[in-house]
MIKEKE-727954 format. One record per residue (C-alpha): residue in one letter; z, y negated, x negated. Coordinates in steps of 0.1 Angstrom, whole numbers, padded with zeros to 4 digits, always signed. Layout:
<lolos>
AZYX/...
</lolos>
This chain:
<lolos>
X+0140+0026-0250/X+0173+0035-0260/X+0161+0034-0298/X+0152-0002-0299/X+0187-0008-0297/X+0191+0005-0331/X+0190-0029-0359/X+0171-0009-0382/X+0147+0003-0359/X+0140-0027-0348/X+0137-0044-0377/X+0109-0015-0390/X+0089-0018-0355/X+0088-0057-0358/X+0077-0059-0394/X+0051-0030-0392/X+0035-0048-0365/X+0037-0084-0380/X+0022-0073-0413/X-0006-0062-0396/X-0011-0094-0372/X+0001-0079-0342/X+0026-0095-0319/X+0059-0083-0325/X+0066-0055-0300/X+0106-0062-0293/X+0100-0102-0290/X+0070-0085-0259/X+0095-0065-0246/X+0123-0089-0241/X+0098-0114-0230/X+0086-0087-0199/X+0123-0084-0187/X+0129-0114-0185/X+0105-0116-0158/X+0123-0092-0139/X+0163-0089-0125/X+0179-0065-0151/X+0182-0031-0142/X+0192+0001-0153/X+0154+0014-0150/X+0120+0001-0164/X+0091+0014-0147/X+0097+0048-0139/X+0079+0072-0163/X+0059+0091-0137/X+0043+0061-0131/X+0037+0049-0169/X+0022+0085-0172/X+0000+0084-0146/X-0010+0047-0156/X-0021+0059-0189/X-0038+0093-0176/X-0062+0069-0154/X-0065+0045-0180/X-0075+0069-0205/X-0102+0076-0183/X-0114+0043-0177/X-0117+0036-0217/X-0140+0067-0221/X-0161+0050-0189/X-0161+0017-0208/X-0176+0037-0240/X-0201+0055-0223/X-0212+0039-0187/X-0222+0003-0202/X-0237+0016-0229/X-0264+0041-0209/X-0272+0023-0174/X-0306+0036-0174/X-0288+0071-0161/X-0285+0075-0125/X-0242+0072-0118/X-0223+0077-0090/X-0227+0046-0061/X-0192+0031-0071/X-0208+0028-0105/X-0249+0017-0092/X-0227-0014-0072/X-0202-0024-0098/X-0226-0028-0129/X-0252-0044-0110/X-0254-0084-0113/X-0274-0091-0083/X-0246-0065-0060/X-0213-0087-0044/X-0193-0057-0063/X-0201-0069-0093/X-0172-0072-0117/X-0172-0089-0155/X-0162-0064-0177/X-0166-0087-0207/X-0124-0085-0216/X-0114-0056-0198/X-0103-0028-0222/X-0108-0004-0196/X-0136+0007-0168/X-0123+0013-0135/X-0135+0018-0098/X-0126-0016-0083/X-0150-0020-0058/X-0158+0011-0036/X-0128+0032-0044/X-0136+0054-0010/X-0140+0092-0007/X-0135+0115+0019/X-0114+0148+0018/X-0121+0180+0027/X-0102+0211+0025/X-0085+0237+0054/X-0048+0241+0068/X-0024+0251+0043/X-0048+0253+0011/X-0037+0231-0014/X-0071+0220-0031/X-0091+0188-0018/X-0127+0190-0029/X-0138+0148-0020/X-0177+0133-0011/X-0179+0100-0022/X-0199+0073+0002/X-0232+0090-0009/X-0227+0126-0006/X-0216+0132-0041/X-0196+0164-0040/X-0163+0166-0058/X-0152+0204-0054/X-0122+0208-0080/X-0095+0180-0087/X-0105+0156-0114/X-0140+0176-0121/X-0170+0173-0122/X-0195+0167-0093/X-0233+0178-0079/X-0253+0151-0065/X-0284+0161-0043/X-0321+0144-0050/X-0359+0146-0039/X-0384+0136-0070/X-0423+0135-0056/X-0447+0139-0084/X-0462+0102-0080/X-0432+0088-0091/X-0410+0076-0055/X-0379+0092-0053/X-0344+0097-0031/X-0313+0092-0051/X-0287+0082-0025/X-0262+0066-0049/X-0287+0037-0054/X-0298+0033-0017/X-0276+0002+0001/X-0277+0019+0034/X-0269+0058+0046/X-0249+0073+0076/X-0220+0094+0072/X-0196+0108+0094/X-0169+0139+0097/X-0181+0167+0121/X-0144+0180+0134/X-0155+0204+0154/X-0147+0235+0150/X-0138+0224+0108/X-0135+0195+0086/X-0171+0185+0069/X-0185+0156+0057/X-0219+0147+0064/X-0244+0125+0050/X-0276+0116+0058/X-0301+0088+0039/X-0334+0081+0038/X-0363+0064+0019/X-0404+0061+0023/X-0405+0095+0046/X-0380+0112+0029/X-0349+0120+0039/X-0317+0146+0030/X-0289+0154+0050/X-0257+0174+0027/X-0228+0188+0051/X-0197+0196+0026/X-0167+0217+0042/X-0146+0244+0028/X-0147+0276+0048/X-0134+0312+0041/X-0160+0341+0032/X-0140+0374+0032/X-0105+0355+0036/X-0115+0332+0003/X-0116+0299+0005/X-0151+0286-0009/X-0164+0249-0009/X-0196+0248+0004/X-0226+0223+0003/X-0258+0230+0026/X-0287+0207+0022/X-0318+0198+0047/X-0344+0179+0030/X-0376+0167+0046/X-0409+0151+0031/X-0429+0138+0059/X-0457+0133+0037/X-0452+0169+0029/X-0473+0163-0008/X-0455+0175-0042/X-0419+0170-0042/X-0387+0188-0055/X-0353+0192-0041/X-0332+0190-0067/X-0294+0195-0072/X-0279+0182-0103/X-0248+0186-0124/X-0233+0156-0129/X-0203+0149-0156/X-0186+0119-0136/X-0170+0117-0108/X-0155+0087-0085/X-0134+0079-0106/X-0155+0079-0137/X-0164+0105-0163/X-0155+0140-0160/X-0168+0160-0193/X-0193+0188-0187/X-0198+0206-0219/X-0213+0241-0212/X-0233+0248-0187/X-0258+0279-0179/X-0276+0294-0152/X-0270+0331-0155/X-0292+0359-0155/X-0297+0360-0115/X-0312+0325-0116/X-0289+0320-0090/X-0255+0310-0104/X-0245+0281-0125/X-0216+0287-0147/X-0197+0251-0159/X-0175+0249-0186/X-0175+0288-0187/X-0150+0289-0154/X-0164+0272-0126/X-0190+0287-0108/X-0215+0274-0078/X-0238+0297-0060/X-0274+0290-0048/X-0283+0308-0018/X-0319+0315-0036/X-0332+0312-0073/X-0337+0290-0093/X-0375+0275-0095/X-0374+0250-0123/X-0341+0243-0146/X-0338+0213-0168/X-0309+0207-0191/X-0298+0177-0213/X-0272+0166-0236/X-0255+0135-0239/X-0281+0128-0272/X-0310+0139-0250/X-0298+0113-0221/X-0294+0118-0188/X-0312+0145-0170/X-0329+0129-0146/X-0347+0107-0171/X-0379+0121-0177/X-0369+0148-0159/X-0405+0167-0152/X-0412+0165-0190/X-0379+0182-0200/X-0390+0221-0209/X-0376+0253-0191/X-0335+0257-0206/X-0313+0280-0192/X-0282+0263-0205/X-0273+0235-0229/X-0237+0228-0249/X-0226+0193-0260/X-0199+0181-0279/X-0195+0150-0265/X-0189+0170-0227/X-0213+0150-0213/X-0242+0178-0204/X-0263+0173-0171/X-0282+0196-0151/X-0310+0201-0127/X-0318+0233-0105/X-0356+0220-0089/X-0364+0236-0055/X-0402+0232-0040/X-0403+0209-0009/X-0426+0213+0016/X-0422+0189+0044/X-0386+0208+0051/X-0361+0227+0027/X-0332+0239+0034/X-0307+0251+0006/X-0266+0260+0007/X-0243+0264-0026/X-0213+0273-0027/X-0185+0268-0050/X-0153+0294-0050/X-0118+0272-0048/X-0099+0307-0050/X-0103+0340-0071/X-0115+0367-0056/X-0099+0391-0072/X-0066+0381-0055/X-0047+0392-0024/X-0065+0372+0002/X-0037+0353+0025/X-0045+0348+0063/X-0038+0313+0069/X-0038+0289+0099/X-0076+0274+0111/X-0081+0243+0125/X-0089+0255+0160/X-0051+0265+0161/X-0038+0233+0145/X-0055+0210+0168/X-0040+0232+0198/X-0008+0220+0188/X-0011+0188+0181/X-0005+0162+0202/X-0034+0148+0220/X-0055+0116+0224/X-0081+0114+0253/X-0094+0074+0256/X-0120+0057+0266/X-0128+0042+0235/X-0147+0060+0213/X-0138+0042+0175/X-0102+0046+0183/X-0105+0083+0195/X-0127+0091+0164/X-0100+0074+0142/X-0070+0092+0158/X-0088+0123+0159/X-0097+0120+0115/X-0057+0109+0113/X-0048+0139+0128/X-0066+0161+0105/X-0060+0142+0069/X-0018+0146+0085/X-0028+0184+0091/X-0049+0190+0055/X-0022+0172+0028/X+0009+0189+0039/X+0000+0226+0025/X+0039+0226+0020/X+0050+0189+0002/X+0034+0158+0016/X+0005+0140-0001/X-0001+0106+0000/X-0043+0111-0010/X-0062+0143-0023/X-0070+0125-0059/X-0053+0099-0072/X-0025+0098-0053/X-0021+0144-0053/X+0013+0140-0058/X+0050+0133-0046/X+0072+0102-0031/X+0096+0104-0007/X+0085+0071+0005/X+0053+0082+0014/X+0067+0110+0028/X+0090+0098+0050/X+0061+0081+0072/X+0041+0108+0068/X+0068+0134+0084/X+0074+0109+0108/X+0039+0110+0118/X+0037+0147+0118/X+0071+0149+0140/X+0054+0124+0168/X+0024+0144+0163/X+0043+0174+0173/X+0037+0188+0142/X+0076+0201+0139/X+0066+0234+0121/X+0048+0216+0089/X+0070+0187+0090/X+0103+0210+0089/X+0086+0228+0056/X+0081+0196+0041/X+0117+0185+0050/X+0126+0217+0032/X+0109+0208+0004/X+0129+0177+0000/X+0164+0196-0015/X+0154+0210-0047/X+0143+0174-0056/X+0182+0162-0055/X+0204+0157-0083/X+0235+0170-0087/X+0249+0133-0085/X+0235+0132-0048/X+0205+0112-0057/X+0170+0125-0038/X+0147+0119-0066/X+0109+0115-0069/X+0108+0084-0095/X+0136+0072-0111/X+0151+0040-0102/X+0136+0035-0063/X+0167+0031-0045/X+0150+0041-0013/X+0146+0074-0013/X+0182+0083-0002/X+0177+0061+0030/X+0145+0076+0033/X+0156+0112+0030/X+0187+0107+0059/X+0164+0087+0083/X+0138+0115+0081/X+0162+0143+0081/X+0180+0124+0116/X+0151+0118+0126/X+0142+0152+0126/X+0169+0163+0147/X+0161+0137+0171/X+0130+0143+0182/X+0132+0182+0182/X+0165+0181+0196/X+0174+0210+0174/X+0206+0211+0152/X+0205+0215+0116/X+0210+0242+0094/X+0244+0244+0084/X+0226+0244+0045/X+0219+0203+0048/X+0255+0198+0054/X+0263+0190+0016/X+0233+0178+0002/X+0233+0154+0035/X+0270+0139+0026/X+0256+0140-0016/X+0232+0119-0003/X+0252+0098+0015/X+0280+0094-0013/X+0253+0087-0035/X+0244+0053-0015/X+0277+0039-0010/X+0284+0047-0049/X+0253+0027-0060/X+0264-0002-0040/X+0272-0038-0060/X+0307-0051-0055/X+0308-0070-0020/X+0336-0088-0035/X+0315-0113-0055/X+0304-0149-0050/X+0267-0136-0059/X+0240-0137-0037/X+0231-0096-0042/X+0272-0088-0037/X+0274-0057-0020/X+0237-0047-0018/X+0218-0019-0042/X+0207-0024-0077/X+0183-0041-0089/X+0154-0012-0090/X+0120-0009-0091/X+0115+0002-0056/X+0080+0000-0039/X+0059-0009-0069/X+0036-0033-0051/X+0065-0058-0041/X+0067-0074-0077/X+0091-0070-0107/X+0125-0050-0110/X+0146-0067-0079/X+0176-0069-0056/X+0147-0058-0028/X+0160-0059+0009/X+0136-0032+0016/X+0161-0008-0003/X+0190-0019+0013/X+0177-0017+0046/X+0169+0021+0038/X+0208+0026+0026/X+0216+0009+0059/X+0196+0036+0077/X+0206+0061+0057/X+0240+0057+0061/X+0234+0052+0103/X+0215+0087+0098/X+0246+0101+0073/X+0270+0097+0103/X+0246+0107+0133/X+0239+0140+0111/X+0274+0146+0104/X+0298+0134+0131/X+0298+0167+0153/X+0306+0188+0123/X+0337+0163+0107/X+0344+0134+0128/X+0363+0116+0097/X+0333+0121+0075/X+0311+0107+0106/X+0335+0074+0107/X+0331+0072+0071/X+0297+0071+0065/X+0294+0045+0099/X+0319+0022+0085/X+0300+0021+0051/X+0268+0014+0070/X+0284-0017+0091/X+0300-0030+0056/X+0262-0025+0040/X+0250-0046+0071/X+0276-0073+0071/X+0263-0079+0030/X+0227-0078+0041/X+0235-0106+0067/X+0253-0128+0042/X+0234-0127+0020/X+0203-0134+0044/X+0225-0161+0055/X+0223-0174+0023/X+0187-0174+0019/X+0186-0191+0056/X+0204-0218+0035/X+0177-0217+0003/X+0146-0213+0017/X+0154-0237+0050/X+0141-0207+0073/X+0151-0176+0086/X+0123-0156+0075/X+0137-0125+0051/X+0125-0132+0013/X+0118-0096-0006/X+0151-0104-0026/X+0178-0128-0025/X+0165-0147-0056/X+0130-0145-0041/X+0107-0172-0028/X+0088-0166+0006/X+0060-0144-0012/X+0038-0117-0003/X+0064-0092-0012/X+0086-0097+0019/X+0063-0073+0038/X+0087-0051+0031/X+0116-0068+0046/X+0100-0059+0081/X+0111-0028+0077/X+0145-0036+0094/X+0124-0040+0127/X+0099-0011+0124/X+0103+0019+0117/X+0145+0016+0114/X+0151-0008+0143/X+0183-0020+0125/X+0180-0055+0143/X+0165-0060+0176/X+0132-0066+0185/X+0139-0105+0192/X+0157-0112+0156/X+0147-0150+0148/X+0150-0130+0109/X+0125-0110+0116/X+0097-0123+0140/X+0097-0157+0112/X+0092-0132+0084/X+0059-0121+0103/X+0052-0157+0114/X+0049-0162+0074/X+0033-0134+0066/X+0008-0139+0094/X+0005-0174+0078/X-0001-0173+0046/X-0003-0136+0036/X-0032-0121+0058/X-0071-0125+0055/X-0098-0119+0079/X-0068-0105+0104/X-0053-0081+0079/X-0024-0084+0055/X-0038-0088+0020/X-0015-0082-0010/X-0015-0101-0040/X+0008-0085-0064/X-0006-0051-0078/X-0027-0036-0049/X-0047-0073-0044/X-0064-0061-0016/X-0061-0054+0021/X-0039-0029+0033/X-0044-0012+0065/X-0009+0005+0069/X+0009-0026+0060/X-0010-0045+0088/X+0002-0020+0111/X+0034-0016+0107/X+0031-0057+0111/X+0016-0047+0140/X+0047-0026+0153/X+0070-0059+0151/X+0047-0074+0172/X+0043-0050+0196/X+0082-0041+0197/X+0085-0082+0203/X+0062-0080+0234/X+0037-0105+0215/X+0001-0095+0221/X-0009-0103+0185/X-0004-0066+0177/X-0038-0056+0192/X-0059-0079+0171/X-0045-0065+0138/X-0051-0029+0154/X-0086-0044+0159/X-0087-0054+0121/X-0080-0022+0110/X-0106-0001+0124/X-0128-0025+0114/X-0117-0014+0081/X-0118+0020+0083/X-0145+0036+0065/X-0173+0058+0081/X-0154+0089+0081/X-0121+0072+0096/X-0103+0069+0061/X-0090+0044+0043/X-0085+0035+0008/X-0049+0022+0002/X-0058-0016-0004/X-0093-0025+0005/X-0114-0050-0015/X-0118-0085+0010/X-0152-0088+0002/X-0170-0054-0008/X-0147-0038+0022/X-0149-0006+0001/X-0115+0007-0020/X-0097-0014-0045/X-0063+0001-0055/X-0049+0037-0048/X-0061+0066-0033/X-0095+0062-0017/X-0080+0084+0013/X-0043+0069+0017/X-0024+0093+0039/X+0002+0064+0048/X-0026+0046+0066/X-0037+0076+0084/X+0002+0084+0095/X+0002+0045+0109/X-0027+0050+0130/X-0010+0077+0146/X+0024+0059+0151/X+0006+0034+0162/X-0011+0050+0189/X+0017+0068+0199/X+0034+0031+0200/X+0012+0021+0228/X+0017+0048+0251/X+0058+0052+0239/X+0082+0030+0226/X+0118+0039+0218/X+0139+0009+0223/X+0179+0016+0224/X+0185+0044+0254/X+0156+0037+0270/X+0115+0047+0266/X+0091+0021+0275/X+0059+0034+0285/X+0022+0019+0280/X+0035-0017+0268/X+0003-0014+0241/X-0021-0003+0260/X-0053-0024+0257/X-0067-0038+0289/X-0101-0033+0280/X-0093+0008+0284/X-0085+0000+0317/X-0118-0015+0328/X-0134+0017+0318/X-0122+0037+0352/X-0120+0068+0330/X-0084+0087+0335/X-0065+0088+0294/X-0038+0104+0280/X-0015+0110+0250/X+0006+0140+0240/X+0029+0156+0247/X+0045+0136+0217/X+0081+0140+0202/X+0111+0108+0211/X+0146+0113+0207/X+0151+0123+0242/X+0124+0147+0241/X+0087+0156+0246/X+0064+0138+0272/X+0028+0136+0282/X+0019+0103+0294/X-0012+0100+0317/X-0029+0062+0332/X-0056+0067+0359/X-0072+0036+0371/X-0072+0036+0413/X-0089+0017+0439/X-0085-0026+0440/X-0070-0023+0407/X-0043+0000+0410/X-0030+0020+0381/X-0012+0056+0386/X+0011+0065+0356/X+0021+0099+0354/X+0050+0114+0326/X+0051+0151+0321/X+0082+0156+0298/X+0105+0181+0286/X+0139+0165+0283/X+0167+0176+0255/X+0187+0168+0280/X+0190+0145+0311/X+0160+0120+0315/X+0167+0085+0302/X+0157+0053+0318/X+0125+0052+0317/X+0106+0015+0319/X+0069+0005+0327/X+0051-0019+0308/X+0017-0019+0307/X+0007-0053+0305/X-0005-0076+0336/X+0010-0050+0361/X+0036-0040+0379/X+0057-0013+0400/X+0044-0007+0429/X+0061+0030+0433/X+0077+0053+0415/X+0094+0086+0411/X+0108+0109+0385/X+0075+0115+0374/X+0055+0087+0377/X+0044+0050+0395/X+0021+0032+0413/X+0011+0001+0395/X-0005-0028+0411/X-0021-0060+0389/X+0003-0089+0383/X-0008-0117+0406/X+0001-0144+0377/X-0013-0122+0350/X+0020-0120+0334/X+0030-0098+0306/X+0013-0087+0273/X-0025-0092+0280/X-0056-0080+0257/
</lolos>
């Protein structure tokens, strides 16, 4: 960008693309920035690449998908093209073809291996990152068929016990296939595998058959060799992957992109073995006699066998670690219980927000993710993600995912104190430096508080979290320095007590800037509610202002700032009882919602539980969901069609209504809905990490009403004050360990 600068280089750009009719490139440019506060960063280039990777892929989809409809696509693609379906989209202007509608898939994968094979809503199998996928059919000879991308309904679940697996079931005019996907180790190598019941109850002429497909749920995913090999057993794709048919091969059909699709006139296609195409999009069909019942397993390798095999952890030993949810309610259960397990499966070693589109790293994700992990009692995986974190820093201090989001610092220090907190362990002596670098680095990057502007002593204007508008002053990063800097002198007081001042008296300066200038916008706006930046109106984008109440707790839970930022938001930026985003992810977002959720529930306002409510009504079949949700489809609209954020919310969130950490104190069950209570079933959570140590909390419904309450900690130290709260009773009796609670006669308290 630097180059533009240059006169003649500008002068070149502008007149090559004038004399050929095209807008004038710098007059775009300066036009774009004006729409933004300047800053010393554009978009950060990670994201620009990844913008164009995925959009690169959506123009081949708009050259070859519209264009051959009479193919059978994935079900993202049977919905979205289809005029008479509510996920229809226009296309008519749009240069490229993406997945707007039903961006949902569901990962699979084992502890520790880095490699998420997905099954979209239909069973569609997705073994290798980005590849291509195998879809499972049944063809009778008089024409009816079972494709499950084009059939509106089908169940599908994830079996958890003892693994991870997918399974989808549909049906149609007596027939019916169920597919189970999970990744298991043969021989200490991890495999994906598929296995397939289908049933004909007519029990006439009809073929299983399991096709090669070159798409995959995000579009097209070029297949341009393939070949069954000699043992009519074994595909080979692309002359590397391979996937394994527990029998032979009965009929084999082959097309190229010029012969169509496969499946189109698929019994009149003659016997191939393999088939090449240039354009890399090659089908194929391995047909399997059904007689009233089949079954069938493939299997795909996801390592080479001719490596060392690794013993790594299972998921029996994960879950035994983990902390525990037993409730009466079985949606909420099931959705805590699929958290768990997407925390436990995308942190191999780094953190992942998704297992596609988002297989990569922020620290901002990461941060909540950890978090979750470390509440989770998960310390083991979370410290080796935390370890992770140091090679990312720059010399200058800054902890660095994508340039120019000025959270990350904050992030890092909060995480890393956190850390220490709730496992009550010190830090390596190794986290000392890059701890103060990181600290240094804040107070450095901080505007001069000495200014009559309204951003005067706040951060940068910066890019920050992409989905809160243009290039900002944003409060979100400056609450995150404020934390940071908190964190900075908790981590490092005990080691240099000067260094510990330091870093505190940074902090309360930081704070002192955040509350004039929020004083200021009290002023502008006629309100207290917290805009997303000082030269912001009340927008959609001061979601992330909240952040001062949850997770950081930087103002108390009673802030007039605060609660009217979520009296706005609830207002005007939620729909159907969940916060919908308008700039970039336009679409509902299930972790936003909650962590609204967490100001409520901190504020002793019973609101919380009907967002809680909204967002496992969200939450696809499998207990995922995608990062923003489309309001009328329900099905994926933006990000990662299994957002790891969301999944780390639901588990804060639980743990929220059984603990709270307020100040010195823990407040137990204040978010615990009544309805559980009517069920006269004992329920639990833990034994869950705070900062004064591990506890086990226990509620078992007595006789006329009663309520026992039992804690089973182990303290860092001595036992802090400890308060009850469960809502509509009170103590009756209590000990150490736990109390008698009796209903409210007024019915006072938070109620649900």
């Amino acid at each position: 960008m630097k180059l533009l600068g240059w006169f003649p280089f500008r002068y070149i750009i502008r007149k090559a693309a004038t004399s050929q009719g095209f807008l004038d490139p710098i007059e775009l440019l300066a036009r774009l920035r004006a729409l933004a506060q300047p800053s010393e960063v554009g978009e950060p280039v990670e994201l620009l690449r990844a913008g164009v990777v995925f959009h690169a892929r959506g123009l081949i989809n708009s050259k070859v998908i519209q264009h051959n409809l009479d193919w059978l696509w994935p079900y993202w693609v049977e919905r979205q093209y289809n005029p008479h379906d509510i996920s229809f989209t226009p296309r008519a202007f749009a240069i490229t073809h993406i997945n707007q509608t039903h961006r949902n898939w569901s990962a699979i994968g084992l502890p520790d291996l880095d490699q998420y094979p997905i099954v979209d809503p239909r069973g569609l199998l997705t073994p290798k990152l980005d590849g291509w996928s195998l879809d499972v059919w049944i063809l009778r000879s008089d024409g009816s068929r079972l494709l499950p991308s084009r059939q509106k309904d089908a169940e599908q679940f994830y079996n958890m016990d003892p693994g991870l697996a997918v399974v989808t079931v549909t049906g149609e005019k007596g027939m019916q296939l169920r597919t189970v996907s999970e990744v298991v180790r043969r021989n200490g190598y991890a495999c994906c595998e598929m296995n397939i019941n289908a049933s004909d109850s007519e029990g006439g002429d009809a073929w299983l058959v399991v096709s090669a497909r070159p798409y995959n749920p995000e579009g097209i995913s070029f297949i341009s060799r393939l070949e069954l090999l000699d043992s009519a057993s074994t595909w080979r794709i692309n002359d590397d992957d391979q996937i394994r048919f527990d029998c032979p091969v009965e009929k084999h059909r082959v097309a190229s992109y010029l012969d169509g699709d496969v499946y189109l006139g698929i019994h009149d296609r003659a016997e191939k073995k393999e088939v090449n195409c240039q354009a890399g999009l090659a089908s194929a069909a391995a047909m399997f006699r059904l007689d009233r019942e089949r079954q069938l397993k493939l299997s795909i390798p996801l390592e080479e066998e001719y490596t060392e095999p690794v013993v790594k952890p299972c998921w029996l030993d994960e879950r035994q670690t983990a902390c525990r949810l037993v409730c009466p309610e079985s949606r909420y259960q099931n959705l805590y219980d699929a958290a768990l397990a997407s925390l436990i499966l995308h942190s191999p070693r780094d953190v992942y927000p998704g297992p596609y589109t988002y297989k990569r790293f922020w620290f901002r994700d990461a941060a909540f993710i950890v978090h979750a992990l470390l509440c989770s009692g998960l310390e083991d995986r979370a410290r080796r993600s935390i370890d992770e974190f140091f090679h990312r820093q720059t010399p200058l201090g800054y902890f660095r995912s994508q340039e120019g989001e000025w959270d990350s610092n904050g992030e890092v220090l909060w995480i890393l104190n956190r850390y220490k907190e709730l496992t009550g362990l010190d830090i390596p002596n190794s986290w000392l430096r890059p701890i103060e670098k990181g600290g240094r680095w804040i107070i450095r990057k901080l505007t001069n508080d000495d200014e009559e502007i309204l951003h005067a002593g706040l951060l940068p204007a910066g890019f920050s979290a992409e989905h809160l508008g243009p290039n900002d002053y944003y409060y979100w990063d400056d609450f995150w320095a404020a934390s940071g800097l908190r964190s900075c002198s908790a981590l490092l007081e005990e080691h240099n007590e000067k260094l510990g001042r330091e870093f505190s008296n940074a902090a309360d300066r930081l704070m002192v800037s955040i509350d004039r200038s929020l004083s200021r916008c009290y002023e502008r706006l006629g309100r207290p509610a917290i805009p997303a930046s000082p030269y912001r109106r009340l927008d959609a984008g001061a979601i992330g202002s909240i952040v001062a109440g949850y997770p950081l707790q930087l103002v108390s839970s009673q802030d007039e700032r605060l609660l009217d930022c979520v009296e706005y938001l609830l207002d005007d930026c939620f729909v159907d009882g969940a916060f919908f985003q308008d700039m970039i992810h336009s679409g509902m977002n299930a972790y936003l919602t909650l962590q609204t959720a967490q100001v409520l529930l901190r504020a002793n306002d019973p609101r919380f539980l009907e967002l809680m409510d909204s967002v496992a009504d969200l939450a696809s079949p499998t207990g995922q969901w995608p990062e923003a949700i489309h309001p009328q489809t329900r099905g994926g609209c933006m990000g990662d069609g299994q957002h790891v954020w969301a999944t780390a919310e639901w588990v804060l969130m639980i743990r929220s209504c059984f603990v709270l950490e307020e100040g010195n104190r823990l407040i137990l069950g204040a978010g615990i809905p009544k309805r559980w209570l009517h069920c006269n079933k004992r329920f639990s959570f833990g034994p869950t990490f705070t900062r004064f140590g591990a506890l086990t909390v226990t509620v078992d419904p007595r006789q006329h009403g009663r309520l026992l309450v039992e804690w089973e900690p182990r303290w860092h130290r001595q036992q802090p004050e400890i308060d009850i709260a469960i809502p509509g009773y009170q103590v009756r009796e209590r000990s150490d360990r736990h109390a008698l609670l009796e209903p409210l006669a007024s019915g006072t308290g938070i109620t649900s």
